[in-house]
ZAROKE-259236 format. One record per residue (C-alpha): residue in one letter; z, y, x. Coordinates in Angstrom, 3 decimals, always signed. Layout:
<nodes>
['A', [Z, Y, X]],
...
</nodes>
This chain:
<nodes>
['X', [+95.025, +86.020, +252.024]],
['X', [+92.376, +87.119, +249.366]],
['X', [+93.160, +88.407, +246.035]],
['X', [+92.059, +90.194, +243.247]],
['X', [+93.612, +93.360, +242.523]],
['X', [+94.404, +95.199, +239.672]],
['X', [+95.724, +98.831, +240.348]],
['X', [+94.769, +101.000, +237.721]],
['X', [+93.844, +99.204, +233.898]],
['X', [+90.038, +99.239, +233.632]],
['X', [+86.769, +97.226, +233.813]],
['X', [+86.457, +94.096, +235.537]],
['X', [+83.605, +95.927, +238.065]],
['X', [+86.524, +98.693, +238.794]],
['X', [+88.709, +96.288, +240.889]],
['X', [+87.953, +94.816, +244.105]],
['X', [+89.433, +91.874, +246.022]],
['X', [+91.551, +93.049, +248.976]],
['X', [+93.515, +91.637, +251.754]],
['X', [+96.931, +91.074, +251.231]],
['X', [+100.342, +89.333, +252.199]],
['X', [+100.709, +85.672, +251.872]],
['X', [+103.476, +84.784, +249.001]],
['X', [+106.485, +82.863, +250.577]],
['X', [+108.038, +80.277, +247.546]],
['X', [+111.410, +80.764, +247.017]],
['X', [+114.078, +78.802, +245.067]],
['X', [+112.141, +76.755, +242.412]],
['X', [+108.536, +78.136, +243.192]],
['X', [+105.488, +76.031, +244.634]],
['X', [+103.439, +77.613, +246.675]],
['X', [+99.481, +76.393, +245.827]],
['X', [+96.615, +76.743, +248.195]],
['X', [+93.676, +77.601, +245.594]],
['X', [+90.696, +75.338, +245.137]],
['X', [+89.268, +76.815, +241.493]],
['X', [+90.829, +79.462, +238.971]],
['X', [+89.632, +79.037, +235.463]],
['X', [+88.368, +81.985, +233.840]],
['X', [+89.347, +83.181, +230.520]],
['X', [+88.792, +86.045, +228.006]],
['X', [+92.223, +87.184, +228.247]],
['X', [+92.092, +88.091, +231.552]],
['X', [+89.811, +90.790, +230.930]],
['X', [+91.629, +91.997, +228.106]],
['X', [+94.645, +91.921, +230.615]],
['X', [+92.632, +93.738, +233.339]],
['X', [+91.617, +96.533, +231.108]],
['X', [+94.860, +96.643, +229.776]],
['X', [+94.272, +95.689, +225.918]],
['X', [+96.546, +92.055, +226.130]],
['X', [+100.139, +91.705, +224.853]],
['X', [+101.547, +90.595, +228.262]],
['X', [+100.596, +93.165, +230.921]],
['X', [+102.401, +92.481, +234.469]],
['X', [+103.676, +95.796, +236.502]],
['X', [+100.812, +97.438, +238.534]],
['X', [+99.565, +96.192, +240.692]],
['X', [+99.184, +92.553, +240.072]],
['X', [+96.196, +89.789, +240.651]],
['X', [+94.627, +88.522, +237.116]],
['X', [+94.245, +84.936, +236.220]],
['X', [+95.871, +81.913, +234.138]],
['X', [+94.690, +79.018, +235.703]],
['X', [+94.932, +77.798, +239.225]],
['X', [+94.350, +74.018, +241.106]],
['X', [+94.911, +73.472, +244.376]],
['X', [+96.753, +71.633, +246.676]],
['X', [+100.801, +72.142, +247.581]],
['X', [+100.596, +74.260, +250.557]],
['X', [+104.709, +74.863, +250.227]],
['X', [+107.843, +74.372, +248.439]],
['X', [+111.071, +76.391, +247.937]],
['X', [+114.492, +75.068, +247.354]],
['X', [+115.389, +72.749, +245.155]],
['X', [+111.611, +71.661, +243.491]],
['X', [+111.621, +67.746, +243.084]],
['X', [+109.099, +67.406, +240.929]],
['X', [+106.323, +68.276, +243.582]],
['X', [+105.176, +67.616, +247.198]],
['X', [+103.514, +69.245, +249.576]],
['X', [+100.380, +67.706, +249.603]],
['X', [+99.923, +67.113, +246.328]],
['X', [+97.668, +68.508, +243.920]],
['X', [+99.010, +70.305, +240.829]],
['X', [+97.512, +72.808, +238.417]],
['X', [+99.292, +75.788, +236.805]],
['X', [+99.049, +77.756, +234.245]],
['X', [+101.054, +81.422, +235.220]],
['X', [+100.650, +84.686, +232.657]],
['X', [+99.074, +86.319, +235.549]],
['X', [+98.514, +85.519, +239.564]],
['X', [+95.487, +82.762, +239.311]],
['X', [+93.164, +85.061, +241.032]],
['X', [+94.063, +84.630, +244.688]],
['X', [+93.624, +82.129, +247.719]],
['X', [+97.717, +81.365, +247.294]],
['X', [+99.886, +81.786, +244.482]],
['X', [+103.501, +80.967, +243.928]],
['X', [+104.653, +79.507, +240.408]],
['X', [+108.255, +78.036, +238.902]],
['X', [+107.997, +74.608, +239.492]],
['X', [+108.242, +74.407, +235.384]],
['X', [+104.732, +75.471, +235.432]],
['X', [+103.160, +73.014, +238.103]],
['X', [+101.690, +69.639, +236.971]],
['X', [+100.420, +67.162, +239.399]],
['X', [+96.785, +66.512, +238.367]],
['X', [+95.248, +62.786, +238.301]],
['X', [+93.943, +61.720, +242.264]],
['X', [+90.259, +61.524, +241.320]],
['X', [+90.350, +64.746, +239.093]],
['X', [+88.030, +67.430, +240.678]],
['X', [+89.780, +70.677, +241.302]],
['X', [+87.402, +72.585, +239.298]],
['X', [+88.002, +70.367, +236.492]],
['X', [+91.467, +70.064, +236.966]],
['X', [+91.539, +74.254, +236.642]],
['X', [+90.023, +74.309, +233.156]],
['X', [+91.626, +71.367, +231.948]],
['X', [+94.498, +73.509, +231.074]],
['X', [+94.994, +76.758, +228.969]],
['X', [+91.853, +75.726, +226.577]],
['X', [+93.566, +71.872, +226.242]],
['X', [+96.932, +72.749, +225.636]],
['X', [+96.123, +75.708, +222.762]],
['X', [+93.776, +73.010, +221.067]],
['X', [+96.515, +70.362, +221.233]],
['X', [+99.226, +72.915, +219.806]],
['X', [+96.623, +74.151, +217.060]],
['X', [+96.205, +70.799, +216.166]],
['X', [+99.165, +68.931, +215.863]],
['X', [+101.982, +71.315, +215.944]],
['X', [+100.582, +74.340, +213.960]],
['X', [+97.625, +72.350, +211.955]],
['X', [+99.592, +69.318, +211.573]],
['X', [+97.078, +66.913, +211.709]],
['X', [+97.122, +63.011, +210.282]],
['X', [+94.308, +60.880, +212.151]],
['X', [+91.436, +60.276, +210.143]],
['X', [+91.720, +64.198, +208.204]],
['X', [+88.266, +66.773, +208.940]],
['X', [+88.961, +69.659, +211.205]],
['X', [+86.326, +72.841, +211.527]],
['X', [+86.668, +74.523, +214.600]],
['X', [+84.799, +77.714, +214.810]],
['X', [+83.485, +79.688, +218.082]],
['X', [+82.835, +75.644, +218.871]],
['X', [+80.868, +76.188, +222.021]],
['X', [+83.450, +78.338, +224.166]],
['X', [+86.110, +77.238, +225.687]],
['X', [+88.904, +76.771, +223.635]],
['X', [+85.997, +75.441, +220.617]],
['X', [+85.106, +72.652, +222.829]],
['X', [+88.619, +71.409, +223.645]],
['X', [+89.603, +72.038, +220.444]],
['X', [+86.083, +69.893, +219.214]],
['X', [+86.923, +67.062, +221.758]],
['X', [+90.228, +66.589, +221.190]],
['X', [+90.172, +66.561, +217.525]],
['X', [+87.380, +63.705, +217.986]],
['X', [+89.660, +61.708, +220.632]],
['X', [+92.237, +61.589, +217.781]],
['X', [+89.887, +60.358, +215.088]],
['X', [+88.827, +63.406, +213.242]],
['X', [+85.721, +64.327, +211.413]],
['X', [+84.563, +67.516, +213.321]],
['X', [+82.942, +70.162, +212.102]],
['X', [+81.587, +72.400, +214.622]],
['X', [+81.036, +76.150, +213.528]],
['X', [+78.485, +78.152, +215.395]],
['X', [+75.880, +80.832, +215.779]],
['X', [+72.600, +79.334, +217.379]],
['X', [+71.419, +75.589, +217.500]],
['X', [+72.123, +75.858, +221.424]],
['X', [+75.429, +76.331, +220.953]],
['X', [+75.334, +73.145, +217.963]],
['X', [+73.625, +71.015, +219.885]],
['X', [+76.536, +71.472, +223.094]],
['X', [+78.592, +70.624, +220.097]],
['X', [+77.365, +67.796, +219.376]],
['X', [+77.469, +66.523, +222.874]],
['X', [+80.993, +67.038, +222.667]],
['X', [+81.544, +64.882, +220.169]],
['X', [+81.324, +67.031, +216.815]],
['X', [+79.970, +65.193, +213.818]],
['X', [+78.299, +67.592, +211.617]],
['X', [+77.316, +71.129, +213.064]],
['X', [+78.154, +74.315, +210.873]],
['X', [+75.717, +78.020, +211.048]],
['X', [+78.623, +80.839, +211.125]],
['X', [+75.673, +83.234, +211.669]],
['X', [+74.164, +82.274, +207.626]],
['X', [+73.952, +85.524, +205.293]],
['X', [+76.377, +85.530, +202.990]],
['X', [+78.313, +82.951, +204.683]],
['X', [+81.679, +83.547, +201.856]],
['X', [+80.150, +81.968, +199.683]],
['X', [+77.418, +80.127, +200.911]],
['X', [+79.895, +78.318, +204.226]],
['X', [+81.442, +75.689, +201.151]],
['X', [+77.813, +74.414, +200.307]],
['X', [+77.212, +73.280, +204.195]],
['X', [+80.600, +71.925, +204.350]],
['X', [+80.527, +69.643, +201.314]],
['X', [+77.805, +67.564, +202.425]],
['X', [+79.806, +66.387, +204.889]],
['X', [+83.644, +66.515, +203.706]],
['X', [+82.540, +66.140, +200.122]],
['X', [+83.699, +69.305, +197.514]],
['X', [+87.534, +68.928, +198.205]],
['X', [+86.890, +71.125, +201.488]],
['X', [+87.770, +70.712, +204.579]],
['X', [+91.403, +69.140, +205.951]],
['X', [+91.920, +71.844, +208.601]],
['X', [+90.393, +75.003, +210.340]],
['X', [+90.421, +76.100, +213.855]],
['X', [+89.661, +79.789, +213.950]],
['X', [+89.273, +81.832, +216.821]],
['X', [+86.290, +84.205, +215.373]],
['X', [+88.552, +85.908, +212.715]],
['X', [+86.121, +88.369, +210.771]],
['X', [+84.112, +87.570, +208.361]],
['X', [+83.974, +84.058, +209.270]],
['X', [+87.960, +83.835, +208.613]],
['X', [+87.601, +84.393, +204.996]],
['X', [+84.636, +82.157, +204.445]],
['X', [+86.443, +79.720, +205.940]],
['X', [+89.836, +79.878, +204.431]],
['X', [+88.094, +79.505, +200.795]],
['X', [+86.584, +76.158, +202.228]],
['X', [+89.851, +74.679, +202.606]],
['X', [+91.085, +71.690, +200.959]],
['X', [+93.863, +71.458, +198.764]],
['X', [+96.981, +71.193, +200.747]],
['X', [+94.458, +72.578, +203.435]],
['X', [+95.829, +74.391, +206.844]],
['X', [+94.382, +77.352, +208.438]],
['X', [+95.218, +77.847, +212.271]],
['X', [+94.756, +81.394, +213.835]],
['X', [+93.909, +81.102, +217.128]],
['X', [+91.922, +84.480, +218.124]],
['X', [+89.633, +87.232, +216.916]],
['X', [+86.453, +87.176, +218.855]],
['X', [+84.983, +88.772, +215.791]],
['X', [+86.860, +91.740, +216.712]],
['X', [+88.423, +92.072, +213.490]],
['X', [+91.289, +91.194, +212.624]],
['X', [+91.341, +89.607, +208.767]],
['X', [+93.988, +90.171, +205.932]],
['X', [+95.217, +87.002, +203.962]],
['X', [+95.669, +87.054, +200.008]],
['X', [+98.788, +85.817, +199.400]],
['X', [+97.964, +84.553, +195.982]],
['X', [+94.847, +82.413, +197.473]],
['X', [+97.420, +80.710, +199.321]],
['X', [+99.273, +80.142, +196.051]],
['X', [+96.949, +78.824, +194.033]],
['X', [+95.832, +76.049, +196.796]],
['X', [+98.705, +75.222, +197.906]],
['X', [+97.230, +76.198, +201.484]],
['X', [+98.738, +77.596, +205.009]],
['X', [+98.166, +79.745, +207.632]],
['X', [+99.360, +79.282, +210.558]],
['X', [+99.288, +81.305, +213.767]],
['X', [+99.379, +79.858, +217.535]],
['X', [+100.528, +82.199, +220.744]],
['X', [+100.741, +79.606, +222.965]],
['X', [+102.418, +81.280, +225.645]],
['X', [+105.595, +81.321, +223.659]],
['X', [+105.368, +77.360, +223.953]],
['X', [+105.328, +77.407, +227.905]],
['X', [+108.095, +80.047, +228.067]],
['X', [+110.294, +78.566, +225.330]],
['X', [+109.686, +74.993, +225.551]],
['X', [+108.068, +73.572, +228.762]],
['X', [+109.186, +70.001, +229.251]],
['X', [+107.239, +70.019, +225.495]],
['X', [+104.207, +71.550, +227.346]],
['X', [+104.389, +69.283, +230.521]],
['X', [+104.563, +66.087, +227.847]],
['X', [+101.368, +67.576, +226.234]],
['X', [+99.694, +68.292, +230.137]],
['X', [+100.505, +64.394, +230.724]],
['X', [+98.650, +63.692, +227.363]],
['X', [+95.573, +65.737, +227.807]],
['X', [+95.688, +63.795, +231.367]],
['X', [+95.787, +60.097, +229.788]],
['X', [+92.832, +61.076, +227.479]],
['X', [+90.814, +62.769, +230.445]],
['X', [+91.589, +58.879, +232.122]],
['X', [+90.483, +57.183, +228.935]],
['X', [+87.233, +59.502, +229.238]],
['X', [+88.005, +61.359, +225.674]],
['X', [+88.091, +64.872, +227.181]],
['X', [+85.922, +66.350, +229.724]],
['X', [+85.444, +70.205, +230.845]],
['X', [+82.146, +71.410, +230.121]],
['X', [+82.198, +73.769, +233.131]],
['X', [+78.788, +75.740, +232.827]],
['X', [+79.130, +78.158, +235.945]],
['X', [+81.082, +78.260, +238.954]],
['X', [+81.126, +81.828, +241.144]],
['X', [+82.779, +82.851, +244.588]],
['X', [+86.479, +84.638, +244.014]],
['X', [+83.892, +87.929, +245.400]],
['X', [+81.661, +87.800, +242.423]],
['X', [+85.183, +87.460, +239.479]],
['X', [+83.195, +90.658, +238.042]],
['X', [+79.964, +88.676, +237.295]],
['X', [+81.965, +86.260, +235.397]],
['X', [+84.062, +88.346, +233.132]],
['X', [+80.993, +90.336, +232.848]],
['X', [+80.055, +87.333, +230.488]],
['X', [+82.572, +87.270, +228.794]],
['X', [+81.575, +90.914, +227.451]],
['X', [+77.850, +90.260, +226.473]],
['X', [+79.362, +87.069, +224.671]],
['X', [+77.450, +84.351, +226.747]],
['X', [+79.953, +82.188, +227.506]],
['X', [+79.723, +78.599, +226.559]],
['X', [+82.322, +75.903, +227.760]],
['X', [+84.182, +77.336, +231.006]],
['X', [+83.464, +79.337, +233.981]],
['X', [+84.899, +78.358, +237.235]],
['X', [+86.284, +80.737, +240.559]],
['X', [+86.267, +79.860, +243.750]],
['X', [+87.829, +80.536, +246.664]],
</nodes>
């Protein structure tokens, strides 16, 4: 089969894919014949070696993976060959086969698209665990997502909508409002405004009114972090979800005091390693509201498994909106 390969931590244009050995499931694993990989920003951080989690050189990249049972070891029940599943591994997505703990495999709805059915995944499950386990939301509270046109922004947009939220979408350009919008935010929000500290509050207010906002979704960190945090409600909740800022913010513990606000952070992984009949539940969720037509993957490019470089090539210059697709 076809993989990527990672053999020495570098730039995504450094590794190649190569020929390689099929992988045989064993006790517990499903074997998955690739149809689509998702793409994400921490696989380049993994393939240059700057991500928490790095696997033993060498290894193939990638978190996301749908495809069709091609095999099945020992002992898995939950899946048949046959069938099509999606998975979400730390690292293996990149390849024309890959082998995953039957824990990890989720049959996907018949008439769901593979492509689809790739990105409906890491980005869903993080905005579902910001949301309700680490923001704690109650239906009818406003949530402010920020980075709101890439990936995890638009799931996080979408679902917060498809449980009755007023959404506040935080961006840098009107493109990137108006996909937003489409999306189902309510009122869109300019991150790139000068002097956004203090001047974030007087966009928000129209909208929420001057109590601030109920919740934040941040995965810009910077600058934007602390404008945000002091736009918080009382009894408001903060959820860290990234830094695409490239800064990571400090938090003044007496701010928090005096509003009687949280922050909260969310590594998701931990959830699938620690607690994944929770995560399945959640999968089987996020596939109900796909059904009901609440959630749909705004996939805005699609590239052969030969071209993987291209696409994380985006990621770099920061031109990613929605999700970007492999495949094989």
């Amino acid at each position: 089969m076809r993989a990527v390969i990672v053999r020495e931590h570098g730039p995504a244009a450094q590794h190649r894919v190569e020929s390689v050995l099929d992988p045989v499931a064993g006790r517990g694993e499903v074997l998955i014949e690739a149809r689509a990989m998702g793409v994400n920003f921490p696989d380049l951080m993994v393939m240059q070696g700057d991500y928490q989690l790095l696997p033993p050189r060498p290894f193939s990249p990638g978190k996301e993976v749908a495809g069709v049972v091609g095999a099945i070891g020992q002992g898995v029940k939950r899946v048949s060959v046959g069938d099509h599943v999606m998975s979400l591994p730390e690292y293996g997505a990149f390849a024309e086969k890959v082998v995953v703990p039957e824990a990890i495999c989720y049959r996907m709805p018949p008439a769901m698209p593979f492509d689809e059915g790739a990105v409906l995944a890491l980005a869903y499950q993080t905005a579902h665990f910001a949301l309700l386990e680490r923001g704690a939301y109650k239906k009818g509270e406003s949530v402010l997502v920020t980075g709101a046109s890439g990936g995890v922004g638009l799931a996080c947009v979408q679902l917060a909508k498809a449980l009755g939220a007023t959404v506040l979408a935080g961006v840098t350009s009107p493109e990137k409002g108006e996909l937003a919008r489409r999306h189902g935010a309510d009122y869109v929000v300019d991150l790139a405004a000068p002097e956004l500290r203090d001047t974030l509050r007087a966009q928000i207010f129209p909208a929420v009114g001057k109590r601030g906002v109920d919740i934040v979704l941040d995965s810009v960190g910077g600058d934007v972090f602390g404008a945000t945090l002091r736009a918080l409600a009382w009894r408001g909740r903060m959820v860290v979800i990234g830094f695409a800022a490239g800064r990571i913010p400090e938090v003044k513990a007496g701010y928090l005091l005096v509003k009687n606000i949280s922050v909260a952070g969310l590594q998701w992984t931990d959830y699938r390693t620690r607690e994944s009949e929770r995560v399945r539940a959640v999968q089987e969720e996020l596939y109900a509201l796909y059904g009901e037509g609440k959630l749909k993957p705004e996939i805005t490019a699609r590239y052969p498994l030969e071209r993987f470089a291209e696409a994380l090539a985006r990621f770099e210059t920061r031109q990613v909106q929605g999700k970007i697709v492999l495949l094989p």
